[in-house]
C-alpha positions as CSV (number, residue, x, y, z in Angstrom):
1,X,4.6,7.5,4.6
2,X,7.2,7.6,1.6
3,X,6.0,5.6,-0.8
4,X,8.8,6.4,-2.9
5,X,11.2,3.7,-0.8
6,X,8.6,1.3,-0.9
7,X,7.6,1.0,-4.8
8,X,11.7,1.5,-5.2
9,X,12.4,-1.9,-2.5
10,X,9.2,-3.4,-4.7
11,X,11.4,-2.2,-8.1
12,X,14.1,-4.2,-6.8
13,X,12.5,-7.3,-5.6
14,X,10.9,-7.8,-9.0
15,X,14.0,-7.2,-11.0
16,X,16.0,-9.8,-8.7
17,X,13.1,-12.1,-9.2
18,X,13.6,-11.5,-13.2
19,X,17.3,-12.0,-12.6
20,X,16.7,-15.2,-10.9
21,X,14.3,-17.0,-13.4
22,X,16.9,-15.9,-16.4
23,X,19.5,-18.0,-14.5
24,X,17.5,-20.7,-13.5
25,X,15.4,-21.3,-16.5
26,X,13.3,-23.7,-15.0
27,X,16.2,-26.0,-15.6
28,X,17.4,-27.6,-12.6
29,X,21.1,-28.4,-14.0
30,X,21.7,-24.7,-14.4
31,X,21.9,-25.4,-10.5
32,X,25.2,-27.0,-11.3
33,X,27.1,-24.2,-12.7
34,X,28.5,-22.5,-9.5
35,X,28.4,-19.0,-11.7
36,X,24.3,-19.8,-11.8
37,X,24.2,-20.7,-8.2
38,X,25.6,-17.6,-6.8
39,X,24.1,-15.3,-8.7
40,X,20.6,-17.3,-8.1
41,X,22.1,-16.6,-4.1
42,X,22.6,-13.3,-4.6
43,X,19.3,-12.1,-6.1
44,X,16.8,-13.9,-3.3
45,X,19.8,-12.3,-1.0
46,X,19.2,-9.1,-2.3
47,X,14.9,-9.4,-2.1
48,X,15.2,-10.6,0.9
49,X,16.8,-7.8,2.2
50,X,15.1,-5.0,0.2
51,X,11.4,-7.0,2.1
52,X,13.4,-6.8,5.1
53,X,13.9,-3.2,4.2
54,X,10.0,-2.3,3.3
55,X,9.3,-3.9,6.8
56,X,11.5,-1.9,8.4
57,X,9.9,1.3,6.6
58,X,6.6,0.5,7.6
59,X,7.0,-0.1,11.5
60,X,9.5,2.7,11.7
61,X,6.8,5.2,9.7
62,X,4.4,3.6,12.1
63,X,5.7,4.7,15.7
């Protein structure tokens, strides 16, 4: 198995994650500001797809 895609996907999940808590700031009124909002959509977008990825590493390594 390439690890290498994996720990990459895993780089990229914990950088949207970063992403997201700078914009949300555990303030929920930053939820207000459209600008916030998308990009708060568009990181857990983005790690969702790069688990959906891993996922699809995984099983496809697998058969």
């Amino acid at each position: 198995m390439n690890n290498d895609v994996i720990l990459n996907k895993i780089s990229v999940i914990e950088r949207c994650i970063k992403r997201i808590n700078e914009e949300y700031d555990n303030n929920p009124k930053n939820l207000q500001n459209y600008t916030k909002q998308d990009s708060i959509i568009l990181n857990i977008q983005r790690a969702c797809e790069a688990s959906i990825d891993i996922a699809m590493h995984i099983v496809a390594e697998k058969n």
